[in-house]
C-alpha positions as CSV (number, residue, x, y, z in Angstrom):
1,X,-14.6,-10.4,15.8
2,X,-13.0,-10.2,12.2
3,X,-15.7,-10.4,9.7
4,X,-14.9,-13.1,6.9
5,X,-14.2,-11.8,3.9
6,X,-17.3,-12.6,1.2
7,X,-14.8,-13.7,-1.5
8,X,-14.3,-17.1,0.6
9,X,-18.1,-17.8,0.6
10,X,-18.5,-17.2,-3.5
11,X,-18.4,-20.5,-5.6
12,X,-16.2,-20.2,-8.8
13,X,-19.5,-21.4,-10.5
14,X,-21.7,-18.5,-9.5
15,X,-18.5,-16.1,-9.9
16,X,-18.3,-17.2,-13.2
17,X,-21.9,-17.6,-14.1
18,X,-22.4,-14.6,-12.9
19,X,-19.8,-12.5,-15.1
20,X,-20.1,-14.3,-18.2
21,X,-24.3,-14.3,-18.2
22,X,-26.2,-11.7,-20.8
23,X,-26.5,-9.4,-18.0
24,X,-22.7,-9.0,-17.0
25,X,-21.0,-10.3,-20.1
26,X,-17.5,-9.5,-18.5
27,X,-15.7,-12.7,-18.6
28,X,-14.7,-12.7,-22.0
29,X,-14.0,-8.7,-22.2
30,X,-11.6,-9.4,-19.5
31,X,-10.0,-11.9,-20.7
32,X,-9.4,-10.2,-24.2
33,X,-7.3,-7.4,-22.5
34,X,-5.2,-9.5,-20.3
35,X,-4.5,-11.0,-24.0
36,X,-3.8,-7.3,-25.5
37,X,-1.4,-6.9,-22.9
38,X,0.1,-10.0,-22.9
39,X,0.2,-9.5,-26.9
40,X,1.8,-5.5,-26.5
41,X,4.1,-5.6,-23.7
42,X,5.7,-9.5,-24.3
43,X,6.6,-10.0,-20.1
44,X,9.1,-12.6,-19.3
45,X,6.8,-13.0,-15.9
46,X,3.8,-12.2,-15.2
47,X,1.6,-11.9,-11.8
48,X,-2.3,-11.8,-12.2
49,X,-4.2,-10.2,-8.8
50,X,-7.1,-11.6,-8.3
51,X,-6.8,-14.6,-10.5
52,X,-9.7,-16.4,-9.6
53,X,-10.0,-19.2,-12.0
54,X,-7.5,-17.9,-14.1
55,X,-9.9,-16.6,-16.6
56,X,-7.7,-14.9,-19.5
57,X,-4.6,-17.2,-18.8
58,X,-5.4,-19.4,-22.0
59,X,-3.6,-16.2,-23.9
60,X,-0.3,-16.7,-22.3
61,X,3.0,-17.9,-24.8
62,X,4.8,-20.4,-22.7
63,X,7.8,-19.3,-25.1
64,X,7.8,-15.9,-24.4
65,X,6.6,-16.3,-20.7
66,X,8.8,-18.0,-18.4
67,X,7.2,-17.7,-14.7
68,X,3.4,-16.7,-14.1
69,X,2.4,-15.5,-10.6
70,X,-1.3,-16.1,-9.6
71,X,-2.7,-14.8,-6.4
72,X,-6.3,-15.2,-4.8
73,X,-7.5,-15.4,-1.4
74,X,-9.6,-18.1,-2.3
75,X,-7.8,-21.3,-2.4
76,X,-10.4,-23.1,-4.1
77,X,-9.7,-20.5,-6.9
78,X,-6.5,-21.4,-7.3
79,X,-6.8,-24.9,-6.7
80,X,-8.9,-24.9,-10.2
81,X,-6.9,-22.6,-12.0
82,X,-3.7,-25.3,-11.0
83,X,-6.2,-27.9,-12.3
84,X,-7.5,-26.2,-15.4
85,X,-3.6,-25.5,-16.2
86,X,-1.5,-27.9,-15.5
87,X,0.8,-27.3,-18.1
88,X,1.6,-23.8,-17.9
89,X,5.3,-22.9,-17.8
90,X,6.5,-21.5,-14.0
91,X,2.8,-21.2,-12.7
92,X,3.2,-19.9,-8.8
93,X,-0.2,-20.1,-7.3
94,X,-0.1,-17.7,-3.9
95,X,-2.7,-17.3,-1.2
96,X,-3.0,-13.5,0.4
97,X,-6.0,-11.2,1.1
98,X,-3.9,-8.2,-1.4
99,X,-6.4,-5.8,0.8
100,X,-4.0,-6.9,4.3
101,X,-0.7,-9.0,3.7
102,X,2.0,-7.5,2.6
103,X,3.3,-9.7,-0.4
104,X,6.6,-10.9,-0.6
105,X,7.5,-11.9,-4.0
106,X,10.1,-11.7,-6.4
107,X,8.9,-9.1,-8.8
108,X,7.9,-9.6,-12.6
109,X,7.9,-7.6,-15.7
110,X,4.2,-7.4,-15.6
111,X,1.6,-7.2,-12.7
112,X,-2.3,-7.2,-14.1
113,X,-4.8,-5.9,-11.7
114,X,-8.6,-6.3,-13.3
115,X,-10.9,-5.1,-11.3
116,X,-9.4,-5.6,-8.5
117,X,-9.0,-2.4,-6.3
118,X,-12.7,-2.0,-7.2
119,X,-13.1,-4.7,-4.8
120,X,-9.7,-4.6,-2.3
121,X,-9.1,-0.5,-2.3
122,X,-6.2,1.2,-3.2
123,X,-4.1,1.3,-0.2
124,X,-2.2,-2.0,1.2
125,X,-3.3,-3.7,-2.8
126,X,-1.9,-1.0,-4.6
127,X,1.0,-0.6,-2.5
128,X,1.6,-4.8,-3.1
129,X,0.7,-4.5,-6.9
130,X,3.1,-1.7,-6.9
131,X,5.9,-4.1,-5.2
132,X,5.6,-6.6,-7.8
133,X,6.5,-4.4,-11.0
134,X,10.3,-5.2,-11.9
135,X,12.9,-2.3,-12.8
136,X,11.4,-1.2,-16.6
137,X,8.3,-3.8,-15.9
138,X,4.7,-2.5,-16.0
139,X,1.5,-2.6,-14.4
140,X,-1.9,-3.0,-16.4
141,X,-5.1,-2.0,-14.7
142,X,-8.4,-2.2,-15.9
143,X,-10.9,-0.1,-14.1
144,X,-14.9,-0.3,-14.4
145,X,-15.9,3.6,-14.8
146,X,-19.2,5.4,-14.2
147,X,-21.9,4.9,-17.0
148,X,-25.1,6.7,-17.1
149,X,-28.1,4.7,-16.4
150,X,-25.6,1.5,-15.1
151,X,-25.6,0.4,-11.3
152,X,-22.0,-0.3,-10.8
153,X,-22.8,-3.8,-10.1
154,X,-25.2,-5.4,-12.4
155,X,-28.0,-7.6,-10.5
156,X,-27.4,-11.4,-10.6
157,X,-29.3,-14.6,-10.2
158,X,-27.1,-16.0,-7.7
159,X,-27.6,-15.1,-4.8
160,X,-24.0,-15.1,-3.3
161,X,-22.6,-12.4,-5.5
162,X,-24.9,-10.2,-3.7
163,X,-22.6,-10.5,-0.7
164,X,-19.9,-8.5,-2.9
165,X,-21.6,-5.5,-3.6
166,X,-21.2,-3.4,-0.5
167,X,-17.6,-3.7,-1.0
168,X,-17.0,-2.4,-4.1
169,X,-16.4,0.9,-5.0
170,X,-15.7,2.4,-8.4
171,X,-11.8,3.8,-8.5
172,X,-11.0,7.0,-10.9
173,X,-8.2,6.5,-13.1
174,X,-7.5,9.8,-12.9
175,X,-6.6,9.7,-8.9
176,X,-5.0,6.2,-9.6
177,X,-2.9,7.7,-12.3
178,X,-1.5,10.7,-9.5
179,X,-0.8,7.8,-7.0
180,X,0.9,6.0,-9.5
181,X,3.0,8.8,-11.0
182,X,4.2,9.4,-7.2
183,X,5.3,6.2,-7.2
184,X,7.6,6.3,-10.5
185,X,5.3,4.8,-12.6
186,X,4.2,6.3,-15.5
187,X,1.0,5.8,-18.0
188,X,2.3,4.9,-21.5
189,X,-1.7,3.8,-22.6
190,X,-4.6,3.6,-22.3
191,X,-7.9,3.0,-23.8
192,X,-12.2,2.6,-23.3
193,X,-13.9,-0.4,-23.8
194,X,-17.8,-0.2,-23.6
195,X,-19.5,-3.6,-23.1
196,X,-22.5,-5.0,-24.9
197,X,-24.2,-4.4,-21.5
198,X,-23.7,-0.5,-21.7
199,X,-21.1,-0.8,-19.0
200,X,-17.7,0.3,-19.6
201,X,-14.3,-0.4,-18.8
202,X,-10.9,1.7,-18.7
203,X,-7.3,-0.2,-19.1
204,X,-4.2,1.2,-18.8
205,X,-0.4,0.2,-19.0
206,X,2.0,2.3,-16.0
207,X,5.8,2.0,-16.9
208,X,8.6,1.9,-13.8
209,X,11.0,3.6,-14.9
């Protein structure tokens, strides 16, 4: 029998809880680069994997984006990121395990991917994130990287994240950048961001040519 996947039994409360406490303090970090992106690159569209509440979505111009993709396999994730946005311009809200479907959408000129292949690998999700960038569109990825003296996932007091944690593994940028590059896609930057917590995250922009 297929095991359920854990993200369907994690409330948005004790996601969020969870990544914007002291101990984590990851919520607003994230949101910040989906901003910097949005800010750099300027995308017509836009597709957020792994939108769960649609943390970071408050940074989007409605004149400058036209269409915003969101997918999640939880739908009460999306249902409360419809809620929490019911004005934003072209918002698409999809429902697909990224890890197993095969996505079939029209692609955008930027996919972000936020710790997301941490969680759903890099095979079937990379290959859908990769289907989703448009002809001269990009992909933005923000990795969380090895620190010293860091578990890679912090402790929390509710008690449901701990169902997460024995799938995720850390992905090197490195051997994400070589998959990428055999797929025509091309780092133009990149950056480190270390956390309050000690933690550390790396993001990076990949151009199709």
């Amino acid at each position: 029998m297929m095991r359920m996947n854990p993200w369907l039994a994690v409330p948005l409360d004790d996601y969020e809880g969870h990544m914007g406490s002291d101990a984590a303090n990851q919520l607003g970090p994230l949101a910040d680069l989906f901003g910097e992106a949005l800010a750099r690159l300027r995308p017509r569209s836009v597709a957020v994997l792994g939108v769960a509440g649609g943390n970071g979505l408050q940074h989007l111009d409605g004149a400058i984006t036209a269409r915003v993709v969101g997918i999640d396999i939880n739908p009460g994730y999306l249902a409360a990121t419809r809620q929490r946005y019911p004005e934003l311009r072209g918002l698409e809200l999809v429902c697909a395990d990224l890890a197993h479907d095969a996505i079939d959408i029209e692609p955008v000129s930027l996919v972000h991917a936020a710790l997301v292949f941490e969680h759903a690998g890099i095979g079937r999700c990379l290959d859908n994130a990769v289907s989703l960038v448009a002809p001269g569109g990009h992909l933005s990825v923000v990795l969380q990287i090895p620190t010293e003296g860091q578990e890679p996932v912090t402790p929390s007091a509710y008690a449901s994240m701990a169902s997460l944690a024995d799938g995720f593994t850390l992905v090197d940028p490195h051997r994400l950048r070589r998959r990428l590059a055999q797929q025509d896609l091309r780092l133009t930057h990149q950056l480190r961001l270390t956390l309050s917590t000690g933690k550390a995250f790396w993001s990076g922009y990949f151009e199709r040519k």
